[in-house]
Residue, then its C-alpha position, 0 to 999 in steps of 0.5 A: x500500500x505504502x508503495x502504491x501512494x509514493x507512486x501515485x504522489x509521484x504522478x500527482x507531483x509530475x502530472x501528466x510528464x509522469x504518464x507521457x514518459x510510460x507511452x511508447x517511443x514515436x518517430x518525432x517527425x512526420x516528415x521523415x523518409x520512408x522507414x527501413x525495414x525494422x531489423x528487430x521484432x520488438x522495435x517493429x510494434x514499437x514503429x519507431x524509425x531506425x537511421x542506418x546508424x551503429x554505435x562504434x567502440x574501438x577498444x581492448x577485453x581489459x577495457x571491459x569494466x568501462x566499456x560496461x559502464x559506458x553501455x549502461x548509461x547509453x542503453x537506459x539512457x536510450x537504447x533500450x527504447x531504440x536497440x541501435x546496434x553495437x560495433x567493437x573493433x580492436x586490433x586483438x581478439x576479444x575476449x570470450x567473457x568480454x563478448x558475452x558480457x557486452x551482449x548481456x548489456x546490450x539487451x534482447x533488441x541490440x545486435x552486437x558484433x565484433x572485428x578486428x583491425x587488420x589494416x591501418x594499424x601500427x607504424x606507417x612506412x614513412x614514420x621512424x619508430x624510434x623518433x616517434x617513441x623519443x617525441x612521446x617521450x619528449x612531449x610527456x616529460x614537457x608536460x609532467x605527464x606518462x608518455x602515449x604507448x605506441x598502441x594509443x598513437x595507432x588507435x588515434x590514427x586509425x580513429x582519424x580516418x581509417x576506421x570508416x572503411x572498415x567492413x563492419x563499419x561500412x555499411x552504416x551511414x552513421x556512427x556514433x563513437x562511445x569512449x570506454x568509461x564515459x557517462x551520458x547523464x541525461x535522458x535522450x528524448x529524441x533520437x541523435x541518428x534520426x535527427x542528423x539524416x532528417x535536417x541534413x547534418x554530417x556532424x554531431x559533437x558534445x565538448x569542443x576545447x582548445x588543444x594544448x599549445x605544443x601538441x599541435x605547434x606545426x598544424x596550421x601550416x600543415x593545412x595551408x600546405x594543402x590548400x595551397x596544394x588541393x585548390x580543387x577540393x575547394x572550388x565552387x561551381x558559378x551557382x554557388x560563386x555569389x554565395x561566397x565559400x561554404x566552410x566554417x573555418x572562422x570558428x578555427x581561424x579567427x584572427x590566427x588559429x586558435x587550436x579549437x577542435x571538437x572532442x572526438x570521444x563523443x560524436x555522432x557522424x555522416x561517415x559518407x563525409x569521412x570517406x569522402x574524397x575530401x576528408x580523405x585527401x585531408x586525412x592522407x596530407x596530414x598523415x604524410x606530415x607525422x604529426x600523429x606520431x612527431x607532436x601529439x596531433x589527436x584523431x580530433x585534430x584531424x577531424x575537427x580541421x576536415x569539418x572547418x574546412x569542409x562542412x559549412x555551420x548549417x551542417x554541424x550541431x553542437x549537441x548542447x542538450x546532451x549530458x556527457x562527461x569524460x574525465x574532467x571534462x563535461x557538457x551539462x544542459x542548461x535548460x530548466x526541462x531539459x535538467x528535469x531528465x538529467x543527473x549533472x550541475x549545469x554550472x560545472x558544465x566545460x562550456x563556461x570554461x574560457x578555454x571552451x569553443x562549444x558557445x563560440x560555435x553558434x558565433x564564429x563558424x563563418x565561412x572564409x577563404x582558405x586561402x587566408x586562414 
């Protein structure tokens, strides 16, 4: 009895938010294309429209305990309502026990599968291991911090493009990259994968910051090397011409450049741009220059140059009503409703930070000529 008038008081107190949470999810837009077909009985009654999109880990079995932690959030926070799919890449097996313990977390509605990363891992032809070891080494001691292992300099890079082209990835238009150990701290009441397709978005971030000054010392002439080089990548057509440059390189180059590059450990992505020509040729360009492995240049420095440089502001959404958090770093919805569905401090959240870029997006993504950046 007892438990029957907590919860009618529950209901009473939220009124009818209380009931509208129990009603089954809905595709949010009548406007929506045609739906695919259902892969999963349960979400067929449920008539809910799946993007072609999967969750992405690149991971090891030692990671397990965080991967776990990471997938609990992410399936009651919202999956469980949608059963989106997982991936698990790594460059080694799996374990048996990490197999079957991921399967259990992802639930009945969830296919899950695993790959391994037989290209496009470890040392480049053109990079001397031994210069790359000594420039970690170099970088960490500068910095008061443990030097990369060679392994995370290959997971980086291979986070930086390769991934997109691996063949269970490749039949997925979107991804949404989980980081082993992160949290979502609010309920999803919208459906991320749905809302790129459906308003034409290649790019989906949570946290953007300023990278550390002496990571990244050579990049901005890496990239006027390949404008200088690719002109072609950046030509428009005489329609396009009378409405100037489409890219939002003035969020990255205000006056000089800033070092603003999105965090890559939580994004939602069109991978049709990360094996786009462009990206590729970008992504091709930087990886000849070394500096994944001679400096500290990140899968997020490489991503964050290809969507300034190619995607325009009206193409990329800074996902503010999204509750994330990875180490220290956290994005916290600052809106009274949207706090209703989340466990975080809106006040703590990285974006008032000065060194933050996410509230600078919606002011400086402009477009300009890269010829002046």
């Amino acid at each position: 009895m007892l438990v029957f008038i907590v919860v009618a008081a529950y209901k009473l107190a939220l009124g009818p938010a209380a009931e509208e949470e129990l009603q089954p999810v809905v595709a949010y837009s009548k406007n929506l294309p045609t739906p695919l077909k259902p892969i999963w009985e349960t979400t067929q009654a449920r008539h809910v429209y799946l993007a072609n999109g999967c969750f992405l880990f690149i991971t090891r079995t030692m990671s397990l305990t965080k991967v776990r932690r990471t997938m609990f959030d992410i399936q009651r926070r919202f999956n469980d309502r949608y059963g989106y799919p997982y991936v698990f890449l790594s460059e080694q097996p799996l374990s048996e026990q990490f197999q079957e313990s991921v399967r259990y977390m992802a639930g009945p509605n969830a296919s899950v599968e695993f790959g391994l990363i037989e290209e496009d891992w470890g040392y480049p032809e053109w990079i001397v291991p031994e210069r790359a070891e000594q420039a970690a080494v170099d970088w960490a001691d500068a910095n008061d911090l443990d030097a990369d292992r060679a392994g995370y300099r290959h997971m980086v890079r291979y986070w930086a493009g390769p991934f997109a082209r691996h063949p269970l990835v490749q039949k997925y238009r979107y991804m949404w990259r989980l980081e082993p150990g992160s949290h979502y701290t609010c309920d999803f009441d919208y459906d991320p994968f749905v809302y790129l397709e459906s308003h034409g978005l290649s790019y989906g971030f949570a946290i953007s910051f300023e990278e550390m000054p002496d990571a990244v010392p050579s990049l901005a002439r890496a990239a006027r090397e390949f404008v200088a080089v690719n002109a072609d990548v950046f030509e428009t057509t005489e329609k396009q011409k009378p409405l100037g440059w489409s890219n939002s390189l003035g969020w990255m180059f205000d006056m000089e450049y800033n070092r603003c590059q999105f965090l890559t450990n939580s994004e939602v992505v069109d991978l049709d741009f990360v094996r786009s020509n462009q990206y590729r040729r970008l992504f091709d360009h930087l990886d000849r220059r070394g500096g994944i492995y001679y400096e500290r240049w990140s899968d997020a420095t490489v991503r964050s140059l290809a969507v300034a440089m190619f995607l325009n502001s009206s193409q990329v959404r800074w996902l503010d009503d999204v509750g994330y958090k990875h180490d220290l770093l956290n994005n916290c919805p600052t809106s009274v409703e949207r706090q209703m569905r989340c466990a975080c401090d809106p006040a703590k959240s990285s974006h008032h930070l000065p060194m933050s870029c996410s509230a600078r997006w919606s002011t400086s993504a402009r477009s300009i000529d890269p010829n002046d950046i």
